[in-house]
C-alpha positions as CSV (number, residue, x, y, z in Angstrom):
1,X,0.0,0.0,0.0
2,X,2.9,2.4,0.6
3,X,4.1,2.5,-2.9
4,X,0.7,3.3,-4.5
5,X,0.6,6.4,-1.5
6,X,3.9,7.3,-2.6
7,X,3.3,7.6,-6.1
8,X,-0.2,9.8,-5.7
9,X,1.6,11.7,-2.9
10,X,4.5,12.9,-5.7
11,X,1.8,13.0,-8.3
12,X,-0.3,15.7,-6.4
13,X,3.4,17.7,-5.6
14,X,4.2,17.5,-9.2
15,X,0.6,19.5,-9.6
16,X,2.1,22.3,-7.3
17,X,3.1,25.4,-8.9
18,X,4.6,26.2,-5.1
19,X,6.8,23.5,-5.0
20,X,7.5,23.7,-8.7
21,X,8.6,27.0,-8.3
22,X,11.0,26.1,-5.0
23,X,12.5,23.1,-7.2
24,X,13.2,25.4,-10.4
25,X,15.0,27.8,-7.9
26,X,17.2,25.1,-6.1
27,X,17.1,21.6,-7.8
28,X,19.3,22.2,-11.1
29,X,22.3,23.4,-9.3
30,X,25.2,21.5,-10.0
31,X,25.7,18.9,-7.7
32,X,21.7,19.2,-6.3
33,X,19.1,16.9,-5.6
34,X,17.9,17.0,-9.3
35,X,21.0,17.1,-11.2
36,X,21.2,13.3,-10.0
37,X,18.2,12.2,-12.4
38,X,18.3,14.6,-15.2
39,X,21.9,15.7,-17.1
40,X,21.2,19.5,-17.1
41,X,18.7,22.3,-18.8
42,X,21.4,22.3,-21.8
43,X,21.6,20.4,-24.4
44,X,25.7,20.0,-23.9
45,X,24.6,19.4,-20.5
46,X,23.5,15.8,-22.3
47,X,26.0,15.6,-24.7
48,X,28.5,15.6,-21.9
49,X,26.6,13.1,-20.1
50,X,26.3,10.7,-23.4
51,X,30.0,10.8,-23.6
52,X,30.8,10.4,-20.0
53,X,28.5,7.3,-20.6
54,X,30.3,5.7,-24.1
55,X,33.3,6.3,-22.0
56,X,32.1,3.4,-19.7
57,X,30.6,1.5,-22.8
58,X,27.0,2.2,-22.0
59,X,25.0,3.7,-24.6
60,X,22.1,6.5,-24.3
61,X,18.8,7.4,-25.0
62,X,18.1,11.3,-25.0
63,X,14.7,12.6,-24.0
64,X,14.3,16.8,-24.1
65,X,12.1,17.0,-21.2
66,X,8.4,18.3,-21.9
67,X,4.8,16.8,-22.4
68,X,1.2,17.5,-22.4
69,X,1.6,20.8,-24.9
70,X,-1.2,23.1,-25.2
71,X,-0.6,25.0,-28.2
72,X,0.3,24.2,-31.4
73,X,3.3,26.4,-32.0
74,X,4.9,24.5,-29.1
75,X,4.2,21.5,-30.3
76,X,6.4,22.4,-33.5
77,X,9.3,24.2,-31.5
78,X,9.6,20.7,-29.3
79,X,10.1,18.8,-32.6
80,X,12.2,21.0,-33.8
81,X,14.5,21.3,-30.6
82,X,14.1,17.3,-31.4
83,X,15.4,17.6,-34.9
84,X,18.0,20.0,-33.3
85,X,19.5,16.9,-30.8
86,X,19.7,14.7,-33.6
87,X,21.9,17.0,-35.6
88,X,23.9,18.6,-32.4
89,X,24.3,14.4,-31.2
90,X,25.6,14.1,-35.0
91,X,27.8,16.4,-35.0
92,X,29.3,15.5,-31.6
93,X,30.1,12.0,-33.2
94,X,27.9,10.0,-30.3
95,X,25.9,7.6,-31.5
96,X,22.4,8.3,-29.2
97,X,18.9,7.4,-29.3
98,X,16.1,9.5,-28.5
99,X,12.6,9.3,-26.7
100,X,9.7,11.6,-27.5
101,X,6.2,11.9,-25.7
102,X,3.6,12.3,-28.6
103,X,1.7,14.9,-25.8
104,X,5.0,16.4,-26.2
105,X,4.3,16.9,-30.2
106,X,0.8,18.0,-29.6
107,X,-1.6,14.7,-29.7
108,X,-3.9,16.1,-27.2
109,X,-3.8,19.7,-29.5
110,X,-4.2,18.2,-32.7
111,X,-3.6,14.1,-33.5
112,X,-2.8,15.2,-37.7
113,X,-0.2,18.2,-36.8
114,X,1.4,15.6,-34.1
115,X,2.0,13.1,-36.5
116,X,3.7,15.6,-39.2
117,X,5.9,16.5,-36.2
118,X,6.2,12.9,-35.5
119,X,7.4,12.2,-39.0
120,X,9.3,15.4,-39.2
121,X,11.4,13.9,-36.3
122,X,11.6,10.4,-38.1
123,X,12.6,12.2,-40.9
124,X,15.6,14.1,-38.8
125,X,17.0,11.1,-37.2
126,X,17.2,8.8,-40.3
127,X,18.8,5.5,-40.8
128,X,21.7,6.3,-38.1
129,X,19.0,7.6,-35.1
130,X,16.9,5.2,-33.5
131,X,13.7,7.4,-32.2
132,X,11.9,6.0,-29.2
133,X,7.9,6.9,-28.7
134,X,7.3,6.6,-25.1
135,X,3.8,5.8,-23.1
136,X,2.1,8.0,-21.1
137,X,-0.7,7.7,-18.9
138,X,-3.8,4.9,-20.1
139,X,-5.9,7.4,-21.9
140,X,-3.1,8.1,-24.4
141,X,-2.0,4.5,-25.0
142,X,-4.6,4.1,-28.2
143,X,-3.5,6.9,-29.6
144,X,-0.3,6.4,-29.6
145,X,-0.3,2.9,-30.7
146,X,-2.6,4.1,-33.3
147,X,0.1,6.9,-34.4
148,X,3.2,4.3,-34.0
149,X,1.4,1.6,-36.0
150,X,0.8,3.9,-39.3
151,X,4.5,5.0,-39.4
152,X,5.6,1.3,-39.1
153,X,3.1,0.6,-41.9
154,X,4.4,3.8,-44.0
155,X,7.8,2.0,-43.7
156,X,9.7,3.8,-41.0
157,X,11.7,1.4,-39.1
158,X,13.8,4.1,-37.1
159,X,11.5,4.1,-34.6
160,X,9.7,1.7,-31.2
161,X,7.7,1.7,-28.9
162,X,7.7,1.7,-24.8
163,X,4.7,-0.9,-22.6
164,X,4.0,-0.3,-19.5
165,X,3.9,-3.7,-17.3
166,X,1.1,-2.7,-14.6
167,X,-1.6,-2.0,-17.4
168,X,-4.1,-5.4,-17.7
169,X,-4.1,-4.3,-21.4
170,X,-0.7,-4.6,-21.9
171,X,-0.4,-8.7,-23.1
172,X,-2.7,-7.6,-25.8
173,X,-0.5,-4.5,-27.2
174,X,2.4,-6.5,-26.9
175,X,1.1,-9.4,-28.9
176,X,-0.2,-6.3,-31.9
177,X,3.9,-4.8,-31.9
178,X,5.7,-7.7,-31.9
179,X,3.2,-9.1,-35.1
180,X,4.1,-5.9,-36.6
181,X,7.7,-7.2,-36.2
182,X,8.8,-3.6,-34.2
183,X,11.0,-3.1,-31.0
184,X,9.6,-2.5,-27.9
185,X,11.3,-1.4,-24.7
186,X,9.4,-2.7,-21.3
187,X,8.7,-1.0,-18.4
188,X,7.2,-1.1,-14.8
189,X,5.2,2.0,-15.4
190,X,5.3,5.5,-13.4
191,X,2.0,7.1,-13.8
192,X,-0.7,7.4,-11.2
193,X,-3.8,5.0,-12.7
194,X,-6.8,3.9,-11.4
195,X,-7.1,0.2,-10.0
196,X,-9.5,-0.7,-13.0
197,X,-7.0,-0.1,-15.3
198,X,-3.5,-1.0,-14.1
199,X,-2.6,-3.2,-11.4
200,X,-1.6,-1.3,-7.3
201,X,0.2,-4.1,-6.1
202,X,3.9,-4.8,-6.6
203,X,3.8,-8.4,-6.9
204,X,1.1,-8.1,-9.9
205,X,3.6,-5.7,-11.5
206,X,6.5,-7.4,-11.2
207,X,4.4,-11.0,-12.3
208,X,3.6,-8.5,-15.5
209,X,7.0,-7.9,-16.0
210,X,8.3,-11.7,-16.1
211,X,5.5,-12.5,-18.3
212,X,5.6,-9.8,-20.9
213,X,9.4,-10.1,-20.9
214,X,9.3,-13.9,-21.8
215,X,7.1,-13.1,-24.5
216,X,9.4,-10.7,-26.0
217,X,12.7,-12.7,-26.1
218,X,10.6,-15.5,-27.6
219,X,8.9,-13.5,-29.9
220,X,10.3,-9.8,-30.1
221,X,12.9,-8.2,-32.3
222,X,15.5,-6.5,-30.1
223,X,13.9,-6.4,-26.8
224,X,14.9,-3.4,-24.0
225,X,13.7,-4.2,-20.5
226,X,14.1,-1.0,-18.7
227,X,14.7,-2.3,-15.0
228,X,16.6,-1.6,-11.6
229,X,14.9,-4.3,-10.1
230,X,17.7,-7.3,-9.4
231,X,15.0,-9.9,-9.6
232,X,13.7,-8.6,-12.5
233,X,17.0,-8.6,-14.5
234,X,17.4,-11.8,-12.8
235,X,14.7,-13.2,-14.3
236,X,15.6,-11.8,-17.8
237,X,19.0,-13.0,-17.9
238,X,17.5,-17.2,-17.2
239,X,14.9,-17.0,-19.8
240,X,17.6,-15.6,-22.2
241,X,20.2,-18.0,-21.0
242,X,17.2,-21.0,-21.3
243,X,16.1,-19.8,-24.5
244,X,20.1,-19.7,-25.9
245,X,20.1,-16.4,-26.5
246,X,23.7,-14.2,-26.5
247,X,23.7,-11.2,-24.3
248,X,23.6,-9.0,-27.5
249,X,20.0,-9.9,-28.2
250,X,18.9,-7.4,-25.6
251,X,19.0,-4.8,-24.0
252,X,19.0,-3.5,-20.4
253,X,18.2,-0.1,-20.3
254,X,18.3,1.9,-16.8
255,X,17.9,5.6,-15.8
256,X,20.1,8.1,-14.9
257,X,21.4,9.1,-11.7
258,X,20.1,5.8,-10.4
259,X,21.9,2.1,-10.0
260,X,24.9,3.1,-11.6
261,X,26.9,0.3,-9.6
262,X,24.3,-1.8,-11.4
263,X,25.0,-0.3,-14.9
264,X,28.6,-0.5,-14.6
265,X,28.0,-4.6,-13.0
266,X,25.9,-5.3,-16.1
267,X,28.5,-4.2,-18.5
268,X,31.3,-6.0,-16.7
269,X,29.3,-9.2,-17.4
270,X,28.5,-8.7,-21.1
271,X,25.1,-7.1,-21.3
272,X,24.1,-4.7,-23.8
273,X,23.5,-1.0,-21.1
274,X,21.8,1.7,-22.3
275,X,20.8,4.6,-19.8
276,X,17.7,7.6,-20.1
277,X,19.3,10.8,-20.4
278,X,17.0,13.4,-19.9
279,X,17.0,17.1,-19.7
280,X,16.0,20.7,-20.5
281,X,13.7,23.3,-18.4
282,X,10.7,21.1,-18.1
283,X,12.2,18.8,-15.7
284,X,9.9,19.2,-12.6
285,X,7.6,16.4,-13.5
286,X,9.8,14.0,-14.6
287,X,11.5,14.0,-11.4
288,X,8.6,14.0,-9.0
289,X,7.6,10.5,-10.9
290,X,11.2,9.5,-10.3
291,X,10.4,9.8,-6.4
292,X,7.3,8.6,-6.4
293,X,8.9,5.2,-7.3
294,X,11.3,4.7,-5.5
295,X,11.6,6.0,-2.1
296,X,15.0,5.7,-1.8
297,X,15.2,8.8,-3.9
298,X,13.2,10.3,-2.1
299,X,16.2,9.8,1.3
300,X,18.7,11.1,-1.7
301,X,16.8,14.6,-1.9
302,X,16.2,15.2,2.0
303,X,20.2,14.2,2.4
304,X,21.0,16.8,-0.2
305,X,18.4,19.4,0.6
306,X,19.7,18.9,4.5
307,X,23.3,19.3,3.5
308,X,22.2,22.7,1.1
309,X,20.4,24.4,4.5
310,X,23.9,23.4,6.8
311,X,25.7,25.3,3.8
């Protein structure tokens, strides 16, 4: 029952223009609670952190912070700063993948102008940038399969899809991607949904998570399993080890800022690493969902916050 509180508790602070405001004044500083989960506001605050990561072998995934646009206009600027990443990553010779929220390129504004920005993005990243959609909260997940499923169709192939474990729908969507033959990255899920739709307790989720991630090294195409969760990586290395799969069939995919004894462990043992790099102004939200999972983060920001009053 704690986690569910947790996670409605953060939820209803990210909501707060108060404590946004507080966060935005104190929480970026270098070396601050929030600089530990997202690279920077820059994007050569990323960079940096992309090539601090290739430096330890691990690859990234870069996600310019935003969602849930109102306007059209920003809509565009957001895939355009998009299209901008691709080129500044490019030019910076690191070999990154990006993530994208479709809210983020205006679905909720208007679905046609957010799949022109959608393919406007494809159309930046090409052959050598992989582009990630990722899955918002349950209300969004049609759509957005909807969206992903026509580009796949059209013949873009630079681009996947995220599930979320804890939705009861989510054996069903995973079965429709991996008959279209597309990569799918799988995760816990972060967003506050009702009981009817996803499941509250823990043991559900992580029973989710083994059985979605056995489907997917049987019958996916380059499977990520985004995961801190020892038993849950556990459990993904037997299955691949049982099925005779190499290490280089998957992926493990973690976030930054957190387990990064665990990234470095899984490297050191073979695995394919990839780490979320996010950043940009838009931050606050994002990081509220990161405390609301884990409340261990939550002990890392009142240690940092207590050491900022002493100083």
């Amino acid at each position: 029952m704690i986690e569910p509180l947790s996670r409605a508790l953060f939820h209803t602070l990210a909501a707060s223009a108060t404590v946004k405001r507080l966060a935005s004044r104190y929480g970026m500083r270098e070396g601050r609670f929030a600089r530990r989960f997202i690279a920077g506001e820059r994007v050569d605050d990323a960079l940096a952190a992309a090539r601090a990561l290739g430096d330890r072998g691990i690859g990234c995934t870069l996600n310019h912070l935003g969602e849930a646009v109102t306007a059209a206009p920003a809509a565009r600027a957001a895939a355009d700063a998009y299209a901008r990443v691709v080129q500044d990553a490019g030019e910076a010779g690191l070999a990154c993948q990006i993530s994208v929220k479709l809210t983020q390129l205006g679905l909720g504004v208007d679905p046609a102008a957010c799949e022109a920005n959608l393919r406007r993005v494809l159309d930046a990243a090409g052959d050598g940038c992989f582009v990630r959609i990722d899955m918002e909260q349950s209300p969004w997940v049609d759509p957005t399969l909807d969206l992903f499923e026509r580009v796949w169709r059209d013949g873009r192939r630079n681009v996947g899809v995220v599930l979320q474990a804890y939705l009861y729908r989510t054996a069903d969507d995973l079965a429709r991607v991996n008959a279209l033959g597309a990569r799918v990255r799988l995760c816990k899920g972060a967003y506050q949904e009702p009981p009817s739709v996803a499941t509250p307790r823990k043991a559900d989720v992580n029973a989710s998570f083994v059985r979605l991630m056995r489907s997917l090294l049987e019958d996916g195409v380059d499977p990520a399993f985004a995961t801190h969760d020892p038993a849950m990586i556990a459990a993904t290395r037997d299955h691949a080890r049982d099925l005779g799969l190499a290490a280089e069939r998957f992926e493990f995919q973690l976030l930054y800022g957190v387990r990064r004894d665990l990234q470095a462990r899984l490297v050191e043992q073979g695995h394919r690493v990839r780490v979320y790099v996010p950043f940009g102004s838009a931050w606050f939200p994002y990081f509220m969902r990161r405390l609301g999972e884990r409340p261990a983060n939550v002990l890392f920001v009142l240690r940092s916050l207590f050491h900022e009053g002493r100083g």
